[in-house]
Structure formats: C-alpha cells, structure tokens
N, C-alpha and C positions, 0 to 999 in steps of 0.2 A: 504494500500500500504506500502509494506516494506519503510524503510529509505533510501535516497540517500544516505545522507552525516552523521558520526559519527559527533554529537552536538561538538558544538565548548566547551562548558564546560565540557564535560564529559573528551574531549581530544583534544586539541586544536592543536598541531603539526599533527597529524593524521587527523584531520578536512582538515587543509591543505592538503596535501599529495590527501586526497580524491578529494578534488574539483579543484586541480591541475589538477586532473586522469580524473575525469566524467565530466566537463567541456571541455575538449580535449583544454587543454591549452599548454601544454606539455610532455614530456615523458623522464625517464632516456634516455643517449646515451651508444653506445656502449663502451664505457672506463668509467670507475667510477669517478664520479662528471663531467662529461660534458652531457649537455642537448639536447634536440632535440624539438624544439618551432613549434609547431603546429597549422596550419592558425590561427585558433580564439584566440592565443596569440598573435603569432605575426600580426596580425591587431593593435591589443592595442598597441603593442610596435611602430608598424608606427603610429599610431595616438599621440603619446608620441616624436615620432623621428621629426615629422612636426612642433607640436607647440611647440619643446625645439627650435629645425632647426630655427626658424623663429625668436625666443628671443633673440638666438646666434649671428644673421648675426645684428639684431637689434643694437646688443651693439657693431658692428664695426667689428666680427671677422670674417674671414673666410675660407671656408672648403678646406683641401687636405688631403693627403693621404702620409702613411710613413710606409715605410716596418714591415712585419710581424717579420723578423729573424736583433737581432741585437747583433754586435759584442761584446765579452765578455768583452773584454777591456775596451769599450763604459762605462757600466754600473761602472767598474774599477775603472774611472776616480772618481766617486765621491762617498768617502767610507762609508758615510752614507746613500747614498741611494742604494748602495748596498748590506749591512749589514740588509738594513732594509727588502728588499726584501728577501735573500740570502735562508728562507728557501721555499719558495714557488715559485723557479724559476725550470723553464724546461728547459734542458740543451738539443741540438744537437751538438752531436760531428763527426758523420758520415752524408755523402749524398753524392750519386751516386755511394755507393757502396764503397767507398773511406772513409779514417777515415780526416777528415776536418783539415786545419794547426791550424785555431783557433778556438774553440767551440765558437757556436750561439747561445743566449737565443733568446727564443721566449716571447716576449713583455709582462712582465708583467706590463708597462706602458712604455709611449714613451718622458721621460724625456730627458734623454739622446740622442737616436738619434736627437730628434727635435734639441737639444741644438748643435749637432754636424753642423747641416745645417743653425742654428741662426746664428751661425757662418760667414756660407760662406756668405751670406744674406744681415748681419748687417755692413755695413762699416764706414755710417755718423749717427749725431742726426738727419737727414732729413730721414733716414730708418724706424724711432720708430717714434710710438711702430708700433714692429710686432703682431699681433692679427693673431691667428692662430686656428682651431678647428679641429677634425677629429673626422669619424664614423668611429669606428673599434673594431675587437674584441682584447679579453686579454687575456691572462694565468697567474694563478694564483693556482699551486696545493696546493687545498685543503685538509683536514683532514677529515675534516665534512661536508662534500659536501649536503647541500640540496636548489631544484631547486630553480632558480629565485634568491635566497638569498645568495649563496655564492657554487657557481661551477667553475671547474679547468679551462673553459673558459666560456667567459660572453661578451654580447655584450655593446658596450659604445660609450659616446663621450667624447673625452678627449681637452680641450684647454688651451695652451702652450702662451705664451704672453712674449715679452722683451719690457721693458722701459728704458726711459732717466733718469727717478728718483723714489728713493724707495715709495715718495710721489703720485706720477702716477699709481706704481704697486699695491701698497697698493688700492689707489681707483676705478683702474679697476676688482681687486681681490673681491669688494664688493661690485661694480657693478654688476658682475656675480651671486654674491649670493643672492640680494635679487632682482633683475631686471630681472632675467632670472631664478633661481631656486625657488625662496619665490614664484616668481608669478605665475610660472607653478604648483608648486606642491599646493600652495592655490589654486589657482583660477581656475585649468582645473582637476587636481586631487582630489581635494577635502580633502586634509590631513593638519588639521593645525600644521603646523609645527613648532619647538622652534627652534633657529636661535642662536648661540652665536660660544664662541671662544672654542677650542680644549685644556686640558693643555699641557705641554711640553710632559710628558707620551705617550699621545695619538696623539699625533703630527705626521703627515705624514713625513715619511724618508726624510731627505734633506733639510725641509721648514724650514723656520723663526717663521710661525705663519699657521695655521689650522685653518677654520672657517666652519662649520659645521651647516647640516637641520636633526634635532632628528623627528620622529613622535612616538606617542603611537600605538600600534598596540592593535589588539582588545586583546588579552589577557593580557595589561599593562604592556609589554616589550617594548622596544625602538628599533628603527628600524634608521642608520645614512642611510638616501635618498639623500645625494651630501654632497661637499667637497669642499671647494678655497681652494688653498692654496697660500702664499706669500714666494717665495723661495729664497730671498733674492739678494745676489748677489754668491750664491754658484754654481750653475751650469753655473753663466756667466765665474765662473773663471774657472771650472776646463773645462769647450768648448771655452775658447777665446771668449765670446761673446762680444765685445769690439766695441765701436764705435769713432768715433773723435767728440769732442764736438764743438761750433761753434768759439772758440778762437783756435782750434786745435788740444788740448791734450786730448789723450788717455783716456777714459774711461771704466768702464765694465757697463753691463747692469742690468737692475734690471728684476728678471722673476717673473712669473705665471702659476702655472696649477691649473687647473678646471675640475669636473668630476661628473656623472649620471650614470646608468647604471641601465640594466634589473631588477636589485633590485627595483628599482621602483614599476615596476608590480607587484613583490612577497609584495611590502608594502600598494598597493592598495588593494589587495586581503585581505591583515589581515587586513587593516585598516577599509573596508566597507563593506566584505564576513559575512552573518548568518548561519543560519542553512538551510536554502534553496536554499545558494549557492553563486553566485557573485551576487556586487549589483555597476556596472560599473558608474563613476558618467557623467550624462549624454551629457559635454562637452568634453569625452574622447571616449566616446561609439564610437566604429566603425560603429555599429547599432542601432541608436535612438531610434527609434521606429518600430515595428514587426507585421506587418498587418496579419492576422492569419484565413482563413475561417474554421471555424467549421466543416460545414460539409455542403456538393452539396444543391444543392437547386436554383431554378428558379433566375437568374441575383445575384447571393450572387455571385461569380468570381469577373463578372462584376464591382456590386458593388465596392469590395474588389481591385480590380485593381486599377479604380477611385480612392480611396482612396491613397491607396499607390500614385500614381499619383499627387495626388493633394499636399502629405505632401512634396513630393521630389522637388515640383514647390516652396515650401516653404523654404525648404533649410536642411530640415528633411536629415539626412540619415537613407534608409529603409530599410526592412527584408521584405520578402515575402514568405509566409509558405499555399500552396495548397495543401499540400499533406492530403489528405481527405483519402486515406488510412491506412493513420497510426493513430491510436487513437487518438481524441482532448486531453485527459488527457495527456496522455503521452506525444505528443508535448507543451503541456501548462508545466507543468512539469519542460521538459528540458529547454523550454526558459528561465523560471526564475532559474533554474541552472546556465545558462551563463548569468544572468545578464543583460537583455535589459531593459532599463531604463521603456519606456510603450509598452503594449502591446495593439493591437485595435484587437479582436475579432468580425470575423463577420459572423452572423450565420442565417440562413432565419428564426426562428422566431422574431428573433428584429428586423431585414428590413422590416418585414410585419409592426412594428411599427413604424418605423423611425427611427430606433436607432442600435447603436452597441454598443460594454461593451470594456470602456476604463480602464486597469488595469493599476497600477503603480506600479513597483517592489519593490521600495523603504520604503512606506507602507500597499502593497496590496490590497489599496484600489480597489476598484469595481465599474465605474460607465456608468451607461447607457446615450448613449451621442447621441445627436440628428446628424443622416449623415454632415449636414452644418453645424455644429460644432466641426467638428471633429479636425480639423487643428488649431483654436485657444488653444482647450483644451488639446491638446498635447502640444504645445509649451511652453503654461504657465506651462503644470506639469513639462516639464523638464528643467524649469528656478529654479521652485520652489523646485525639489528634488537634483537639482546641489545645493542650499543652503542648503538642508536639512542633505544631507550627511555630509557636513562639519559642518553645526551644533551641530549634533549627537556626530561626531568624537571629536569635541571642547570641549562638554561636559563632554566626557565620559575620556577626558585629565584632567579639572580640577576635576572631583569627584575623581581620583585618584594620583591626586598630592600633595604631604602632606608638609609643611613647618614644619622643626625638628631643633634641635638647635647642637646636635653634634652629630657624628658620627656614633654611633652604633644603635641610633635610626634611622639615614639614612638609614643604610644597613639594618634594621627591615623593613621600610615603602619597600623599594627595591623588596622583596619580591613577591610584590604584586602589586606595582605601580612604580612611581616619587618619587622622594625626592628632596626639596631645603632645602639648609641647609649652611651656611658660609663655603666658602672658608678658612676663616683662621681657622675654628674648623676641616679642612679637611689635607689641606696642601702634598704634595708629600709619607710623609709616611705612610698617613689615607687611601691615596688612593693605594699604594700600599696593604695595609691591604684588605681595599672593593674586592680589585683582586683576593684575596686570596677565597673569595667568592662567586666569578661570580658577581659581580656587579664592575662596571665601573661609572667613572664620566664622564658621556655623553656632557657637555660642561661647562663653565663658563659663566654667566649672571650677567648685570646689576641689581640694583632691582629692573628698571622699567622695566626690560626685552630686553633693547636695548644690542648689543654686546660690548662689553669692548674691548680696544686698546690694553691692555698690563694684564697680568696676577698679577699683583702689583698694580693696582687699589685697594682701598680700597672699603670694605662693598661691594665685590663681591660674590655673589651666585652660588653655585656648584650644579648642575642636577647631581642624582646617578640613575641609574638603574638597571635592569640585561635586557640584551642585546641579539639580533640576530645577 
C-alpha cells in the first residue's frame, strides 16, 4: 500500500500539511491564511473549548461577548499596544457603500474595547475584581500563514480581569496559568509543558510582565500554547478604569489578559502525530473508542452494537463503523489516520471464539479480548495511553534539552533542540543576536524550574529555541 503520510523525518512541515489534509481536519479558506475547520477538527476544538470552559468559570471568571469591529481610536489610546499590533491589523474604512467617518479595526485582541466598558462597569472597590472571559475569533494578518498555527483569523478565548491591587492581578494572572492552562494542557492534552516568564523583548504589547506554556513539538521546535499577561495599570489609565476605594479616593485598577487558541490543536498534532497519523490523547478524543465490524456474519452487528452499547453505558464516547462495504483495510487505515485512541474490531471468526481484537493507537498493540471484557480493557488502555503520550512527549523534551554555558553554544544546541543556559551569559543583546538566527529565548526559568517574579532575579535560566 502506497504511503498516507510523507514521514515526519524525511519532512516534517509537509508531514503536517499532509495529515492536516487526509485526516479532514481542515482546509485553506478562501482569502490566504484564513482556514476553514472541518467537523473532525473542530470536534477536538469543542472538546478543548468545554474543558478550558469549565477551568475558566472554575477560577471565578465569566463569559460575554464584545464586538467584532473596534474603533481606531480605541486601540489609539494606548501607544504601545498599538504599535505592537500596528503591522498585523485589518483596517475597514468603508461599509454600506459609504466610506466610514472613523476607520474600524477588526479585533486583533479585545484589550481595549473591554477596557472601554471596565470603565463604565467599575465605579466602587465593591465592583473588583471584574473576571471576565470570551469565545471569539481574531484577526491577525499574517505573512506566513500556516493552518492551526498562525492564520489571519483564529478562533480563541480571551480573558480580561481588573483589580483592586497589582498584588491581586498578579495572583489571578497565575492562577490562570497554571490552574487553568498547566492543567488542561498537562492533564487532558497530554503536552508537558515548560511554564516561566517572557523577557521584556518578547513581552506582549502593553503588559508589565508575560508569563508563558512552551511545548517541544515533535521535530524539537517550540511551540508558545497560552499566555497571562499582567498589564499593569496601563490600560486602567489610558480607559479610566478607576474605582473609589473604601476611604473614598480615586483609584485606577490593576488589569489582566489571558489567552488559548486553535494553536492548540496544531500543537497537539506535532506534539503526539507519527507517521500513521494522529494519535488524539484519549481524555481529549471526541471518539474514545471505535467499534469496527469486519465484515457480515451471523449476530457480529449484533454483537458489535452490544458493545458499542455497553462502553457508552460506561461513559466511553463511541464511533460506530458498519460499513462492511468498504474494505476492512482501508477503514482500519483511516481510523488510525484520525487518531482514535482504541479500536474494538469485531469480526465472526473471533465471536465464534469469544473474543474481539482490541487495538490501541498509541502503541499498536493487538489484543484479542474476551466479549465480557471488553469494557474494562478499554478503559484501563485509555487511562494508560493518556499517561503514555505525555510520557513519551516528556521524554523526548529532556533527551533534547541541552544545559550550555554561553551563548553560541545555545544557539548550536537550538538547532536541533532546547537550550538552558544563564540569563546573564545571554542578557538583551545575546538575544537580540539568537534573532538574528531564528532562534528566540522562549522564557526565563528558575533552576528548579519554578517561574521567576522579576527578570533580575539572580542564577536565572534562559530557554533558547527556534520557534513556530
């Protein structure tokens, strides 16, 4: 049988691109670098939007909705977040046929308008904090538009927060990030992720401080999967975000934004995709498990229903695949192209025996499984291959994370992998140099790996890599 997918080694952006394609996850759209998400993507992406949804509302905040087109001025008010955006903004200057009094961007984040209605909102210290989230999309033109990873729009959740004290913003800011981001993207995605602080370079337009989730992707590039940021009191000032405090006088507020998006899924794909396709980690799967008959035969249906039946009473969510017309190959094939975690194959020569052939994606295994145990042996495999992917992905983080002592051997190990290496052998002008490179310092780290306060901490650690 010809090849699905071009080997992830031989080519590994084209690997992608393929199993983007033959997995029917998505497709270019009609304008260049905007996408078009195609059911068996966007499933993952609901299954991503429910358990961020639930972390979110978890840590106090919650959901509304804030216009797609926002006044130019808006973004005006605060010159570095505009500056920061300025080359990747979409401009409408006409609608209705009319050329517009004041030109509209279309939302390349919702800083600003949120800030504009924190405003009207925020009057006492009894208002804060506002805790605020939305699902929405973005605009963002691209240069380099490839799917999932960076298109001129992208779907997201973005959350907006004011406080009574920069003490507050700060710890809701990192609340977010390991409460709601570390645990989703550990524990349902399967990506272990490195967690530290952004340097000023790399600092989100407008913020005080950047706090960032790095993963290794499978070809030993970095991939940033989320963002806090702590925006000081900059956008309370230039929106009035101002409260009375409880003696009377006038205060500004302290803010937060926070943010995910469809990059996710393009980092699940590198981080856990082989050469046979997606390998969905089994607490994200939209389809758990994929009851599959073989081919006709005396009560195999039957059988095959029962089953599906019994795992869904179990809490399985299942796939049901009868089409006995289409080649068993070819649909065994395609499933492990889209990644379902096990497959239960059941075909009437192993019902004559008692048994069906329970396969697992993850390692291929092959096992012939007695009818009445069919529901245990799934569950346990896909307890056991949700650890197994993150293990993998764990591993395959430290065999190419290299500790170097200064600079130029950073940007060698970079190459290829990670690099940690002293912040002060690096400092503002080292990392301008790595840029010059294609390599980026992806965050600052404690040495025991915890996030640093302030970028002047001493015997601080600087992650280098080259970058999605």
């Amino acid at each position: 049988m010809a090849r699905v997918l071009t080997p992830r080694a031989e080519d590994f952006p084209r690997w992608y691109q393929d199993l983007i394609a033959k997995a029917e996850l998505a497709d270019n759209g009609p304008v260049r670098g905007t996408m078009v998400i195609r059911p068996a993507g966007y499933a993952i992406w609901e299954r991503m939007q429910a358990e961020m949804d639930a972390r979110i509302k978890a840590a106090g905040a919650q959901n509304a909705y804030f216009p797609l087109f926002i006044p130019e001025s808006y973004l005006r008010r605060e010159a570095q977040h505009v500056e920061g955006f300025s080359p990747e903004l979409a401009v409408v200057t006409h609608g209705g046929g009319k050329e517009l009094a004041e030109p509209v961007v279309v939302r390349p984040t919702s800083e600003t308008v949120i800030g504009e209605f924190m405003a009207k909102w925020v009057d006492s210290y009894r208002d804060l904090p506002l805790l605020l989230n939305q699902w929405a999309n973005v605009v963002r033109w691209e240069l380099r538009p490839r799917v999932f990873l960076r298109t001129s729009e992208f779907l997201w959740q973005e959350g907006h927060t004011a406080h009574a004290t920069e003490a507050d913003a700060r710890d809701y800011a990192r609340k977010i990030l390991h409460e709601v981001y570390e645990d989703f993207l550990v524990g349902v995605v399967g990506i272990p992720v490195l967690v530290g602080r952004k340097t000023a370079g790399e600092r989100f337009a407008g913020a005080t401080n950047t706090l960032t989730l790095e993963g290794m992707m499978g070809d030993g590039k970095a991939l940033q999967l989320g963002t806090s940021h702590e925006l000081g009191q900059n956008f309370a000032k230039a929106f009035e975000i101002a409260y009375s405090g409880p003696t009377g006088g006038r205060e500004y507020a302290w803010t937060t934004s926070w943010g995910t998006s469809t990059r996710m899924l393009g980092g699940m794909i590198m981080c856990h995709g082989d050469d046979n396709g997606l390998r969905v980690p089994p607490r994200l799967a939209p389809i758990q498990a994929y009851v599959m008959i073989v081919k006709s035969g005396d009560g195999v249906a039957e059988a095959a229903a029962k089953i599906r039946d019994a795992l869904r009473d179990a809490g399985v969510r299942v796939g049901f695949d009868d089409r006995v017309d289409t080649a068993f190959g070819r649909r065994a094939v395609d499933a492990e192209l889209k990644g379902y975690p096990v497959r239960i194959e059941v075909g009437p020569r192993d019902l004559a025996a008692g048994t069906v052939t329970v396969v697992r994606r993850v390692d291929g295994g092959k096992t012939p499984t007695a009818v009445p145990d069919v529901v245990g042996a799934v569950t346990a495999a896909l307890a056991a291959d949700q650890q197994a992917l993150h293990d993998e992905a764990l591993a395959r983080r430290e065999a190419n994370t290299v500790d170097v002592t200064n600079l130029n051997d950073a940007i060698e190990a970079a190459a290829t992998g990670w690099a940690r290496v002293p912040w002060s052998a690096v400092g503002e002008q080292g990392e301008r140099k790595a840029n010059t490179q294609a390599v980026t310092v992806r965050c600052l780290i404690r040495p025991d790996g915890s996030v640093p306060d302030s970028e002047t901490e001493p015997d601080l650690l600087a992650v280098l890599a080259r970058a999605y």
